[in-house]
GUNU-73251 format. One record per residue: x, y, z of N, C-alpha, C in turn; residue in three letters; residue number from 0. Coordinates in Angstrom, 3 decimals, padded with zeros to 6 digits. Each point is the difference from the previous one (the first is absolute). Layout:
N
n_c1|n_c2|n_c3|ca_c1|ca_c2|ca_c3|c_c1|c_c2|c_c3|rest|nr
X|Y|Z|X|Y|Z|X|Y|Z|ALA|NUM
...
***
This chain:
272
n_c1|n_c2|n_c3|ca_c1|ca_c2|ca_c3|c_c1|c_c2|c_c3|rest|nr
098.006|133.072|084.349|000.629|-001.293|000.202|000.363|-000.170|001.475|UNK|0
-000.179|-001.493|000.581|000.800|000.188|001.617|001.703|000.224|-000.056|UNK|1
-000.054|000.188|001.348|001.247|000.173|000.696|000.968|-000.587|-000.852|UNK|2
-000.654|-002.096|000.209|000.788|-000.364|-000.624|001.262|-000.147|-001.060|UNK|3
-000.520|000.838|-000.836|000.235|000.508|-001.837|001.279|000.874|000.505|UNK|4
000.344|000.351|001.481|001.259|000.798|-000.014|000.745|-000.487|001.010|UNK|5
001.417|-000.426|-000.357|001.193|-000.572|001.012|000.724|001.317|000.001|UNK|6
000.271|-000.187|001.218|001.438|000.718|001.133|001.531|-000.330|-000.042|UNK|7
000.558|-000.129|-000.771|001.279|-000.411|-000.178|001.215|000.740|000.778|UNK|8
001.145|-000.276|000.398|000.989|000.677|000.346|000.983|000.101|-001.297|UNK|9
000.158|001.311|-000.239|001.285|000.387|-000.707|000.923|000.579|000.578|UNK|10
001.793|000.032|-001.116|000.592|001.377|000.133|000.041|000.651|-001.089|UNK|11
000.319|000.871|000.059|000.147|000.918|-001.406|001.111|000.714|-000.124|UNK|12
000.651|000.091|-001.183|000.797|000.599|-000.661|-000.618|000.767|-000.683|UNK|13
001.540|000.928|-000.096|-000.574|001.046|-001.194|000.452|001.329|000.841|UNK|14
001.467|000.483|-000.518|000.599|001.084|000.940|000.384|-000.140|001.567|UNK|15
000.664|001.047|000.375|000.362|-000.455|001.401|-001.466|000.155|000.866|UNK|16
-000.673|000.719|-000.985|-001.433|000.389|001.372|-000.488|-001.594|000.421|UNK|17
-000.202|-000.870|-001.113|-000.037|-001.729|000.313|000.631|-000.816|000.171|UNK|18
001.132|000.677|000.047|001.074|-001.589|000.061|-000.136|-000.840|000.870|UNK|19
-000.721|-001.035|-000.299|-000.257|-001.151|000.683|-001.097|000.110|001.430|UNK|20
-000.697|001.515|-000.647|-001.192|-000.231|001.434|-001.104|-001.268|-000.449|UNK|21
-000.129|000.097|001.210|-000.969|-001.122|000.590|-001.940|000.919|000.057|UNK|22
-000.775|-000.964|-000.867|-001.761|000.805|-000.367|-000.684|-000.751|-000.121|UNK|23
-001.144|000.020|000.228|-000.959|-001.164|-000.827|-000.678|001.025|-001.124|UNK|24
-000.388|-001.462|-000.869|-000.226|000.483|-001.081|-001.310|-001.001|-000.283|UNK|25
-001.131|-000.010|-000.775|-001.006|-000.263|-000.348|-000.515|-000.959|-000.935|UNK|26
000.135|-001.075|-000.304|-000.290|-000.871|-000.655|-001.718|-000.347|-000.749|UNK|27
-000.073|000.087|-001.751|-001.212|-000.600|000.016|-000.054|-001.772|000.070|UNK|28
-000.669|-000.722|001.093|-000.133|-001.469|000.285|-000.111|-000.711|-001.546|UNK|29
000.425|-001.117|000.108|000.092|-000.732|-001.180|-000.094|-001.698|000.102|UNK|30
-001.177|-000.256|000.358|-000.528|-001.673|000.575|-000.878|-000.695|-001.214|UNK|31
000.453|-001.238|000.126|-001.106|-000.558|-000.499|-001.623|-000.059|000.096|UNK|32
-000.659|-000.603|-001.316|-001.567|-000.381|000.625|-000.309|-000.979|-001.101|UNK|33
-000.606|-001.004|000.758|-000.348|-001.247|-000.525|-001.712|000.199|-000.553|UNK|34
-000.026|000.447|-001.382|-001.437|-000.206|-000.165|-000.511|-001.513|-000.749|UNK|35
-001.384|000.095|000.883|-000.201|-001.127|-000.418|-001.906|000.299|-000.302|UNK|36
-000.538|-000.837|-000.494|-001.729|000.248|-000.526|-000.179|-001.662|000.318|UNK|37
-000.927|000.198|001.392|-000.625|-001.536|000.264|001.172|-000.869|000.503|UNK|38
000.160|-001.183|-000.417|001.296|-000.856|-000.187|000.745|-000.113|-000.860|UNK|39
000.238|001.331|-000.686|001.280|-000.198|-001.270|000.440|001.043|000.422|UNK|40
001.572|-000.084|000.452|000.892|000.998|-000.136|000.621|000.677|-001.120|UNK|41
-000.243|001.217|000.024|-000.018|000.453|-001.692|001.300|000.994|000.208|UNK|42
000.549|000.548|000.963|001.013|000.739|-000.396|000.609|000.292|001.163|UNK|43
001.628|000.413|-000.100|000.885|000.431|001.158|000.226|001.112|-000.354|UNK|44
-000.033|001.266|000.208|000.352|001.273|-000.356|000.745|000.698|001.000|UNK|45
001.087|000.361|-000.007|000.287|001.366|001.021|-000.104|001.280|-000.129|UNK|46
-000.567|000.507|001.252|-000.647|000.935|-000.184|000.269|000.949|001.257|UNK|47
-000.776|001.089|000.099|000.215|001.311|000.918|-000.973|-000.674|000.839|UNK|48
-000.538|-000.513|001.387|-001.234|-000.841|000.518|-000.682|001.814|000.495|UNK|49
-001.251|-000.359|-000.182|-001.285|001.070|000.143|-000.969|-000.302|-001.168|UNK|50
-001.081|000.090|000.163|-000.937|-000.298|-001.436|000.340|-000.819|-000.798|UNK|51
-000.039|-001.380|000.931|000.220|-001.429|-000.724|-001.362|-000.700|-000.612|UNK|52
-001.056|000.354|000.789|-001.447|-000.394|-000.540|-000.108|000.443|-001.464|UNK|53
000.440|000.916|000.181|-000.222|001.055|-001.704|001.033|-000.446|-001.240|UNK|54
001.203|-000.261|001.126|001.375|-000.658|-000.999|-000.485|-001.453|-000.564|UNK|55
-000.614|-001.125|000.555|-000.209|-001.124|-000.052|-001.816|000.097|-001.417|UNK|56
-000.414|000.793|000.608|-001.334|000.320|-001.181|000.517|000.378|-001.364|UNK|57
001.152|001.232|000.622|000.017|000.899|-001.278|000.887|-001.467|-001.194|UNK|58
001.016|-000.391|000.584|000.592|-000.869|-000.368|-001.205|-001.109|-000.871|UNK|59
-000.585|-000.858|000.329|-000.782|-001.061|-000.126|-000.868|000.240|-001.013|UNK|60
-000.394|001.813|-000.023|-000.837|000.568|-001.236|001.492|000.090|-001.072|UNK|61
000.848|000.726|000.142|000.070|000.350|-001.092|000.880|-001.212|-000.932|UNK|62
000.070|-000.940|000.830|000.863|-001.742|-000.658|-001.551|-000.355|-000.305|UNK|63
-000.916|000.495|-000.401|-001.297|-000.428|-000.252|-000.741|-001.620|000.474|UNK|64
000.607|000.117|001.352|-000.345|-001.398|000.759|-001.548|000.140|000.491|UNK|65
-000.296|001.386|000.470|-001.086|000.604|000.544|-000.673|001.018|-001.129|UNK|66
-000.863|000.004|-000.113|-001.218|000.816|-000.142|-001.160|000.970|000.095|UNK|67
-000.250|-000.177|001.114|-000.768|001.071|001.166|000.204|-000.583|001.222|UNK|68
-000.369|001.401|000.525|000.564|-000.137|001.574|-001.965|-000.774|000.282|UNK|69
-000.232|-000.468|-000.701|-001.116|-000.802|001.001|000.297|-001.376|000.140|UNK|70
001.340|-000.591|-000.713|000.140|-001.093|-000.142|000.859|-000.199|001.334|UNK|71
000.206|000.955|001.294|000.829|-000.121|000.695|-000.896|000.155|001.203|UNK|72
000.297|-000.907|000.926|-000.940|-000.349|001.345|000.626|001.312|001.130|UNK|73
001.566|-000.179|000.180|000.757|000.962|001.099|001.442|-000.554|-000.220|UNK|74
000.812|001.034|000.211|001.584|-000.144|-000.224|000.446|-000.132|001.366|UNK|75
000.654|-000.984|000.394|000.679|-000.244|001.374|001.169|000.645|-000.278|UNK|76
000.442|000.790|000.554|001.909|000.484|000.540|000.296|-000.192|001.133|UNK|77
000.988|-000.959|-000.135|000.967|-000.488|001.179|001.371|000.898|-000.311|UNK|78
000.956|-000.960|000.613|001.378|000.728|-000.101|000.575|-000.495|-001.250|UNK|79
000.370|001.297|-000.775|000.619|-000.456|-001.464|-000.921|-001.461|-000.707|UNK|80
-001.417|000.175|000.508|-000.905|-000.684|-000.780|-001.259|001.003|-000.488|UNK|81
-000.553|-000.538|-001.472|-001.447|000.393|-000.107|-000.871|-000.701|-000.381|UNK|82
-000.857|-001.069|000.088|-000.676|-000.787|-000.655|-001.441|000.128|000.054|UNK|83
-000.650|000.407|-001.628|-001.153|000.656|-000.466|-000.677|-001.503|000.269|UNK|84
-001.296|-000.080|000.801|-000.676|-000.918|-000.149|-001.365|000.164|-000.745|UNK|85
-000.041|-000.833|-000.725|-001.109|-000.167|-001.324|-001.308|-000.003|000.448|UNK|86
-001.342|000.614|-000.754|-001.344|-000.393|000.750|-000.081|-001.387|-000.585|UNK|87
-000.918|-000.525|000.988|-000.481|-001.547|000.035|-000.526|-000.187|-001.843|UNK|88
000.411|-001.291|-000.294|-000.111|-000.011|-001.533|000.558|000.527|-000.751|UNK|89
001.139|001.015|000.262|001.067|000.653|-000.685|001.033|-000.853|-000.394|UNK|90
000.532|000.254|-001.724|001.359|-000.934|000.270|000.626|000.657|-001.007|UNK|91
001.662|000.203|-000.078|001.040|-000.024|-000.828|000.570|-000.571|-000.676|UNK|92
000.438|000.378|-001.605|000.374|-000.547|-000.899|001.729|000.256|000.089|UNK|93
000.437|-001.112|000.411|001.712|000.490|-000.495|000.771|-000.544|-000.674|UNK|94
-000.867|-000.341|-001.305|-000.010|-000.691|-001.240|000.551|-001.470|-000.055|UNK|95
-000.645|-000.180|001.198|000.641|-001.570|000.251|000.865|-000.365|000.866|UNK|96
001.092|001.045|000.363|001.281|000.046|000.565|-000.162|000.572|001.467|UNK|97
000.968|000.044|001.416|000.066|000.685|000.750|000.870|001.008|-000.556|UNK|98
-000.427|001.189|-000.046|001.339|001.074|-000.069|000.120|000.579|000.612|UNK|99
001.480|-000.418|000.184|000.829|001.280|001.240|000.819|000.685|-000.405|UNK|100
-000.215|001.265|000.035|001.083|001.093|-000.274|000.777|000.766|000.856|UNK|101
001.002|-000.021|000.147|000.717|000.283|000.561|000.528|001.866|-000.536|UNK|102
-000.202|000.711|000.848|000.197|001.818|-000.979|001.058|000.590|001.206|UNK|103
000.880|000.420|-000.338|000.972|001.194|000.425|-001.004|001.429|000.480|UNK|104
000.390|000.733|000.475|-000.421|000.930|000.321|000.118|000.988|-000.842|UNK|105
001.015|-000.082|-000.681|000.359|000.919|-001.662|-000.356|-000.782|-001.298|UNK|106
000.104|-001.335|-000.611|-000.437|-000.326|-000.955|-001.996|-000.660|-000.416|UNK|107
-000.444|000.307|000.779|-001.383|-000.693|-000.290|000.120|-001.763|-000.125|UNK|108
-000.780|-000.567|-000.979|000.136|-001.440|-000.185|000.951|000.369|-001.042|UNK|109
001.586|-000.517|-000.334|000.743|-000.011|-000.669|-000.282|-000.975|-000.946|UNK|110
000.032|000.138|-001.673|-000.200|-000.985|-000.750|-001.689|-000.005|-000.015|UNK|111
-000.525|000.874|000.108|-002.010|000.121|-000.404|000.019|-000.043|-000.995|UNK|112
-000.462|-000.574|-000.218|-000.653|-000.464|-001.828|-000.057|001.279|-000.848|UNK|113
-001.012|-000.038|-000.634|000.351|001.216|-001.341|-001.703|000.667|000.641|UNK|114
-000.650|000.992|-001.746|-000.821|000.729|000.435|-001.081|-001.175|-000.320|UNK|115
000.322|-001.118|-000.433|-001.340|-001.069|-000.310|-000.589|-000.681|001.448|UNK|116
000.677|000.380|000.923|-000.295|000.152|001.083|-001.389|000.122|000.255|UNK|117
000.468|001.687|-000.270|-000.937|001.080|000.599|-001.737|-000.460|-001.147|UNK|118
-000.114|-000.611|-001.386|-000.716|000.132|-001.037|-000.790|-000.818|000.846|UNK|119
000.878|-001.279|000.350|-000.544|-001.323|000.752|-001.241|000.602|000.853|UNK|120
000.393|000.696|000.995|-000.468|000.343|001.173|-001.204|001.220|-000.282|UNK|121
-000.217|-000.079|-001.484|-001.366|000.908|-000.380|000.254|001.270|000.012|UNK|122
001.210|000.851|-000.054|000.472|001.563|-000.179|-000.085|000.098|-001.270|UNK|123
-000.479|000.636|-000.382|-000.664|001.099|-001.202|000.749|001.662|-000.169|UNK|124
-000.230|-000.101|-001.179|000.878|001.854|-000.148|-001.053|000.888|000.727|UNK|125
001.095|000.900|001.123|-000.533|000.607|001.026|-001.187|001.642|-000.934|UNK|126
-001.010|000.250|000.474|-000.567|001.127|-001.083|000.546|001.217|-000.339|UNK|127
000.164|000.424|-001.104|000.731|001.578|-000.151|-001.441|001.220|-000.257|UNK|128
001.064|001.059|000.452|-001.033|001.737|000.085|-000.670|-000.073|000.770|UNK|129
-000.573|-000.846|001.575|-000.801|-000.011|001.223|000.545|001.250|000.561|UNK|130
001.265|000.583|000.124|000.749|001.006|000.317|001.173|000.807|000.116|UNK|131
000.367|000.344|-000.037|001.589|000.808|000.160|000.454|000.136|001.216|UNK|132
001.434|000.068|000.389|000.480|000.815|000.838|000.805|001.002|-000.894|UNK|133
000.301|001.137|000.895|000.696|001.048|-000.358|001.317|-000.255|000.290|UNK|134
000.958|000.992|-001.219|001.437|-000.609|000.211|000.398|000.609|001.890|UNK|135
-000.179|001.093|-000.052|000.776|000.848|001.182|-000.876|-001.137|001.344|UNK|136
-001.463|-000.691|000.232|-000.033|-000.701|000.936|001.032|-001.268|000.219|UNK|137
000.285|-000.645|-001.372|000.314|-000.879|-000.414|001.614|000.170|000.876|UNK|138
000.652|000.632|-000.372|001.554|000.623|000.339|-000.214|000.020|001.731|UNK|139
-000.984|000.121|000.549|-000.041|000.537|001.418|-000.219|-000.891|000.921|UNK|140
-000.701|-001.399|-000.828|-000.053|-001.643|000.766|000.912|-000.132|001.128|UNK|141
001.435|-000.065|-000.446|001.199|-000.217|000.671|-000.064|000.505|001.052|UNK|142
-000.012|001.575|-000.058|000.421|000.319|001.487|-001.392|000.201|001.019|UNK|143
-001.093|-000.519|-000.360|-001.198|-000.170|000.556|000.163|-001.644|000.796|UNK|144
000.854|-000.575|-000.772|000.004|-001.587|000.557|001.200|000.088|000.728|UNK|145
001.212|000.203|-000.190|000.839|000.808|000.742|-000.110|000.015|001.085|UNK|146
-001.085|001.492|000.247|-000.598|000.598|001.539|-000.072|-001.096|000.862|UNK|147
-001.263|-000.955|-000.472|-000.971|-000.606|000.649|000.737|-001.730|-000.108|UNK|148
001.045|000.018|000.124|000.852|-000.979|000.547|000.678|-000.033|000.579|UNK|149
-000.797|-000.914|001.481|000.208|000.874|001.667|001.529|-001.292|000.351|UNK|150
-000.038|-001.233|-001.027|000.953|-000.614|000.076|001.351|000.383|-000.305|UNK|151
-000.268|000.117|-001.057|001.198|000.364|-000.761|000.573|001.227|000.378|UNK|152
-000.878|001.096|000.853|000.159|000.852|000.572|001.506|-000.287|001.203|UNK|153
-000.436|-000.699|000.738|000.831|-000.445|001.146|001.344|-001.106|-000.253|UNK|154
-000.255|-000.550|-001.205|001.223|-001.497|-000.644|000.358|000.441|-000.946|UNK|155
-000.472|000.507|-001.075|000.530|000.637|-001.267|000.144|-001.053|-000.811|UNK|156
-000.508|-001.697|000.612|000.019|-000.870|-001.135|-000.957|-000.979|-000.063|UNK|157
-000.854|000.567|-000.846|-001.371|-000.730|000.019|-000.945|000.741|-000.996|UNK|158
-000.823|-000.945|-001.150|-000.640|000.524|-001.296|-001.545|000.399|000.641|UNK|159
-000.200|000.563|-000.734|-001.499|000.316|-000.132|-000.620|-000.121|-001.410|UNK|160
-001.404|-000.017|000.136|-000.778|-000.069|-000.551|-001.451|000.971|000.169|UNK|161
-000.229|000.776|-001.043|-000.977|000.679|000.535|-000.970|-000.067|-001.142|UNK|162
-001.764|000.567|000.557|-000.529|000.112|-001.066|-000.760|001.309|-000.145|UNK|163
-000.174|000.491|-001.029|-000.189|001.333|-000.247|-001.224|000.231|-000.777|UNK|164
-000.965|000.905|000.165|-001.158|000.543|-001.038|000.480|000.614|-001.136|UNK|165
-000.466|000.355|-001.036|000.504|000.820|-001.104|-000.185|001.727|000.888|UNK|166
-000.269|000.307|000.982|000.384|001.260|000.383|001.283|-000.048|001.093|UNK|167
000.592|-001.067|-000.122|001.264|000.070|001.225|-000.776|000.014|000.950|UNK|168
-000.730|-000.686|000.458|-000.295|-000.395|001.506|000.277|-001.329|000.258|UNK|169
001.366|-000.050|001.020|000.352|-001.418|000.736|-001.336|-000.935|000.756|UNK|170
-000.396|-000.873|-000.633|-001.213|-000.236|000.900|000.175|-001.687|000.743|UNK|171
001.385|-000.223|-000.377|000.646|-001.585|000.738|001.648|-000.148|-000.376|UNK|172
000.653|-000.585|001.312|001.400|000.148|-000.131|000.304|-000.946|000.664|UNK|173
001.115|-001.348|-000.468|000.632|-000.787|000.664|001.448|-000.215|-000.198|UNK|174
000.585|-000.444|000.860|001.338|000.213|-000.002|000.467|-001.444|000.276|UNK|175
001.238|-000.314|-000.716|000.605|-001.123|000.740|001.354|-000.225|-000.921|UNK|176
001.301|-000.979|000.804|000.699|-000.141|-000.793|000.365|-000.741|-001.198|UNK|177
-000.893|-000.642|-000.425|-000.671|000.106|-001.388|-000.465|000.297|-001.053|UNK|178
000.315|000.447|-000.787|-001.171|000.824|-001.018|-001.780|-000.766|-000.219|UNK|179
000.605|-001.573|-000.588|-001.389|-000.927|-000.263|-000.564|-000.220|001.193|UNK|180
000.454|000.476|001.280|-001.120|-000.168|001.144|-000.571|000.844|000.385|UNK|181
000.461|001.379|000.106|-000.394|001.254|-000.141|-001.139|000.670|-000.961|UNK|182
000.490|-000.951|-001.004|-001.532|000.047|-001.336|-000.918|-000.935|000.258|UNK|183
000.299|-000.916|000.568|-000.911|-000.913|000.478|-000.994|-000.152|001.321|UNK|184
000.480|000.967|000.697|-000.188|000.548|001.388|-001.491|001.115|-000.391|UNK|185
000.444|000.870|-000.879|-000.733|000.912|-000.406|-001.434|-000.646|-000.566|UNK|186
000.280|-000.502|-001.287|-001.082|-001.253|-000.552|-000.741|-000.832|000.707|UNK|187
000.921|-000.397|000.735|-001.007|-000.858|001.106|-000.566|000.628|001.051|UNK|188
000.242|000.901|000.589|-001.085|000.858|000.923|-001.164|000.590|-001.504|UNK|189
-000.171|000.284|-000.987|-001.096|000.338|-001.048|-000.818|-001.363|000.103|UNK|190
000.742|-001.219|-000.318|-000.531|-001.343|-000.559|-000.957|-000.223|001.180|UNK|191
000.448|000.307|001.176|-000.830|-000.488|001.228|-001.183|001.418|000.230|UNK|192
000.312|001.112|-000.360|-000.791|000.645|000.244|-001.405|-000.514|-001.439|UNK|193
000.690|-000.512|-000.579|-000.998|-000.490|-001.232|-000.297|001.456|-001.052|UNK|194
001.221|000.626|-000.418|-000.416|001.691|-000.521|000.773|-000.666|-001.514|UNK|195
000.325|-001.047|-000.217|000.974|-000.110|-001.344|-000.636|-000.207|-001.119|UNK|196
-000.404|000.264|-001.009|001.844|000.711|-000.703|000.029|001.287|000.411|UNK|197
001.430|000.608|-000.260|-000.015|000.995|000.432|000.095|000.829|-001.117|UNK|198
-000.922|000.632|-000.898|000.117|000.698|-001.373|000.197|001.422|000.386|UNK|199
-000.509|000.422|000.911|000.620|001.126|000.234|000.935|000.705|000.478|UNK|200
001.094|-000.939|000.222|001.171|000.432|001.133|001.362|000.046|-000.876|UNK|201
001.168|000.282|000.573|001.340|000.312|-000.100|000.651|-000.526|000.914|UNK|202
000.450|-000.781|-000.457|001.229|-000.976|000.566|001.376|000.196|-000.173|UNK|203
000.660|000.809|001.125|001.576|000.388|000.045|000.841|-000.856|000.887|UNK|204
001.085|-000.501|-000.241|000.721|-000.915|000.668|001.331|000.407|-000.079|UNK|205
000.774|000.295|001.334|001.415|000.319|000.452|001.385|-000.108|-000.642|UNK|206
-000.361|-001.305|-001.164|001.166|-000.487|-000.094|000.383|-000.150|-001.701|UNK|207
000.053|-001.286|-000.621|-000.314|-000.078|-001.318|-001.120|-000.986|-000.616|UNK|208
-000.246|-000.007|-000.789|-000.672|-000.649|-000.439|-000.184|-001.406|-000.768|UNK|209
-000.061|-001.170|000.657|-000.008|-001.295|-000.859|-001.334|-000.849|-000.434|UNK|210
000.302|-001.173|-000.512|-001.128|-000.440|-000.527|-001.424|-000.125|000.903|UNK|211
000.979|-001.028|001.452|-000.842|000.191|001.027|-000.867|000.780|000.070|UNK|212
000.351|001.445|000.403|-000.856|001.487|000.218|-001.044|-000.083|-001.036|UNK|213
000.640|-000.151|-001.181|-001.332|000.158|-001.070|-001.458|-001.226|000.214|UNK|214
000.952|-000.827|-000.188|-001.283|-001.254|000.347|-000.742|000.675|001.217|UNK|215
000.379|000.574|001.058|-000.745|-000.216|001.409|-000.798|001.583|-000.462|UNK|216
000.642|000.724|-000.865|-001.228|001.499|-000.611|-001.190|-000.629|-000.996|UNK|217
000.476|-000.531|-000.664|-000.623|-000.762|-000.802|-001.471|-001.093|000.775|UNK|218
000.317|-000.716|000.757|-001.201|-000.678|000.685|-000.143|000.937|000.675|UNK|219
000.082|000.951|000.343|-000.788|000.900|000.598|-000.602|001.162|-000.740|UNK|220
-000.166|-000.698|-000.721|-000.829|001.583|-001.321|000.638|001.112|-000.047|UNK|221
001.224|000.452|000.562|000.853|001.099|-000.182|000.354|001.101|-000.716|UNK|222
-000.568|000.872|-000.568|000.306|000.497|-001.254|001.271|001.138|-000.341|UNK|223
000.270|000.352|001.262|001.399|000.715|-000.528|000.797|-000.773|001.057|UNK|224
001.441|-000.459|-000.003|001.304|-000.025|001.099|001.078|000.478|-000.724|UNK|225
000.237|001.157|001.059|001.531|000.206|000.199|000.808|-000.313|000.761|UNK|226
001.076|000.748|-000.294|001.171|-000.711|001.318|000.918|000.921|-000.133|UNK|227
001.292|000.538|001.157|000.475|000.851|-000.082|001.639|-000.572|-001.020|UNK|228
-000.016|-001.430|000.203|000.963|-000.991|-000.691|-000.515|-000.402|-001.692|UNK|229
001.057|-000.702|-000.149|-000.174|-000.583|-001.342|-001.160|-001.138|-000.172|UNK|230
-000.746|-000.320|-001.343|-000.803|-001.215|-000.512|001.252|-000.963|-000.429|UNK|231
-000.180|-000.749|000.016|000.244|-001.613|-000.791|-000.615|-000.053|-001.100|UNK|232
000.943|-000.692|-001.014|-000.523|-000.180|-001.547|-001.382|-000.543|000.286|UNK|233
-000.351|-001.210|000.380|-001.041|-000.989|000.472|-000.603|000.847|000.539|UNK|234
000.010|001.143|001.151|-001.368|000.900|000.166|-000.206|000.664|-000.786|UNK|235
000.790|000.685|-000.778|-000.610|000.646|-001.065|-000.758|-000.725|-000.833|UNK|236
000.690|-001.060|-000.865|-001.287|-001.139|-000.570|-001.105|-000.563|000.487|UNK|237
000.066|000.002|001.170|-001.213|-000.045|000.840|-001.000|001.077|-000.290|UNK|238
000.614|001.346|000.583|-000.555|000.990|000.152|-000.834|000.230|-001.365|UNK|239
000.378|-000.029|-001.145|-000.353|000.467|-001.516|-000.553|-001.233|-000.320|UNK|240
-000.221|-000.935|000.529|-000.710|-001.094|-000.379|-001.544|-000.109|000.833|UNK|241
-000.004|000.689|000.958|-001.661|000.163|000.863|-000.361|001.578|-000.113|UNK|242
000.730|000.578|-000.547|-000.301|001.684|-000.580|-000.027|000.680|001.800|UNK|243
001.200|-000.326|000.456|000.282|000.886|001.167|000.797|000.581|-000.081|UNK|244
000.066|001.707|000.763|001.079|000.673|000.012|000.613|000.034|000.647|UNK|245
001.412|-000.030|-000.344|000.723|-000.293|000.646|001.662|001.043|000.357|UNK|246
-000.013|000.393|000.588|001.030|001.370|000.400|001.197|-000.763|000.606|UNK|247
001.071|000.532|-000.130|000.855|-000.260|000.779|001.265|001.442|000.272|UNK|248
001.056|-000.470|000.856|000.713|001.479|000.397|-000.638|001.163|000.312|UNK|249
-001.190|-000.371|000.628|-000.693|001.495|000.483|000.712|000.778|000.790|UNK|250
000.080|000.791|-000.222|000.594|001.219|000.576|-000.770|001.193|000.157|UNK|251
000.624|001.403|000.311|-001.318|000.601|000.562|000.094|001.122|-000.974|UNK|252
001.413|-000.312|-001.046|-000.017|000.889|-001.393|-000.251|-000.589|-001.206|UNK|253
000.007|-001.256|000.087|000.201|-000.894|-001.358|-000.592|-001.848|000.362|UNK|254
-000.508|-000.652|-000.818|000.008|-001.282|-000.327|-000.262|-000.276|-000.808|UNK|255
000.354|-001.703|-000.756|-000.575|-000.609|-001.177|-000.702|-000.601|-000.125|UNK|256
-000.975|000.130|-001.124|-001.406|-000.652|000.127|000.387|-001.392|-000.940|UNK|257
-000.326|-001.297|000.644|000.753|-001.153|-001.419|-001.204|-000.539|-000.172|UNK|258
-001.705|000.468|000.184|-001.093|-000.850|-000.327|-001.119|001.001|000.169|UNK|259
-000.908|000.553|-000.660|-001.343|-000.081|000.401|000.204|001.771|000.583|UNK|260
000.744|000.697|-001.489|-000.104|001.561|000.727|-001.285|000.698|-000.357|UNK|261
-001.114|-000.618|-000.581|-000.979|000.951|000.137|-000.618|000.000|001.381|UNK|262
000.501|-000.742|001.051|-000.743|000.665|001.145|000.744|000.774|001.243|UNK|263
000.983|000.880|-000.915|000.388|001.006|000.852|-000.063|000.999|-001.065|UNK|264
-000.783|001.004|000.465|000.035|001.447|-000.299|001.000|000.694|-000.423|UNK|265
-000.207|000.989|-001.356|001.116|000.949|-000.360|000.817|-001.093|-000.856|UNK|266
-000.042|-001.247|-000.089|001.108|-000.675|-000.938|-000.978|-000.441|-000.830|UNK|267
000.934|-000.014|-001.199|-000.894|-000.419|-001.404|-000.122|-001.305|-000.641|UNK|268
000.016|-001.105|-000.832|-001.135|-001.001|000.001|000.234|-000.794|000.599|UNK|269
-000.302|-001.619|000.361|000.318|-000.826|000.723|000.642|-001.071|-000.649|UNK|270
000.748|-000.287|001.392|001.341|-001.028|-000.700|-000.673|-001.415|-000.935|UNK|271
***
């Protein structure tokens, strides 16, 4: 990510006489807007961590199933706290009639997203079962593999990730931001543009907990296992057991619960 993505702040700190009231800087993850827009419809205000906005503005646009393939996209302009995907010639968008603008927090996604008839709308199908396993002990080890290799969160200590994983624990893409749904969307949309989706073979672990959002955006992306080191939402779980994805949550590096789709982790017995 650039520079940008990290502010310099002045603090003091407390906490014993060794701090009483010294004077430090301390490290901030950035937290700005970005105006996406596709052509001449402004489709969303999101705040976000700014770095890999091309990917934020794609990943976004796929998984609100506005977009389709990345051939339907000419080149993404980024300006400042702008991204606007321009369409190939003869390209056009359906936004069911309406301009929609959504307006997303950096912690809640689109607040108030519809249900999973959503996702049926938009042509998602139950994801395939027995293509493969992961093993429990790789499974447990996600965390502190995504952990490592978050050079942000490394330096601010506040900022999600998103990573994606092979069924042998190999990290093979990682985005970060203070977001969760942009961070998943960040990830998705660098795939969508590389044109590699669905992603049936991967593992999808995310920092924080788990809501409906997350599922929808695993879900259009052919996803077949997500965890998270946080809790699911009733609604992701119904999600989750409704497209036959698995779905983990409270990973830890001794224990988690499986609430969907445990035949595709290893060593546990039938599926949810």
């Amino acid at each position: 990510m650039s520079q940008r993505s990290i502010l310099t702040v002045s603090v003091e700190r407390f906490g014993g006489a060794m701090f009483a009231g010294q004077e430090a800087q301390d490290l901030l993850a950035v937290e700005e807007p970005l105006q996406i827009s596709a052509g001449t419809h402004q489709i969303a205000l999101t705040m976000r961590t700014p770095g890999n906005d091309a990917e934020l503005a794609a990943g976004f646009l796929f998984t609100e199933g506005i977009l389709h393939n990345p051939t339907e996209i000419d080149r993404i302009d980024c300006g400042h706290n702008t991204a606007t995907v321009n369409l190939r010639a003869g390209m056009e968008i359906r936004l069911d009639g309406t301009e929609r603008n959504f307006y997303m927090s950096s912690s809640c996604g689109i607040c108030g997203k519809a249900s999973i008839d959503t996702l049926e709308n938009a042509g998602c199908t139950t994801l395939p079962q027995g293509a493969w396993r992961i093993s429990e002990n790789l499974l447990r080890a996600l965390p502190r593999k995504l952990r490592e290799a978050q050079t942000v969160f490394e330096r601010t200590g506040g900022i999600h990730a998103s990573g994606l994983f092979t069924p042998d624990g190999e990290l093979v893409l990682l985005r970060e931001d203070v977001g969760r749904h942009n961070a998943v969307d960040k990830l998705i949309g660098r795939v969508f543009l590389d044109g590699k989706l669905p992603l049936r073979d991967y593992v999808l672990l995310v920092s924080g907990r788990t809501s409906f959002e997350l599922l929808q955006k695993a879900v259009m992306g052919g996803i077949p296992v997500m965890a998270a080191v946080g809790a699911p939402s009733s609604l992701a779980v119904k999600t989750a057991r409704r497209f036959g994805l698995t779905l983990v949550g409270f990973l830890r590096d001794d224990r988690f619960n499986v609430y969907s789709g445990a035949s595709r982790i290893g060593g546990l017995g039938v599926a949810a």
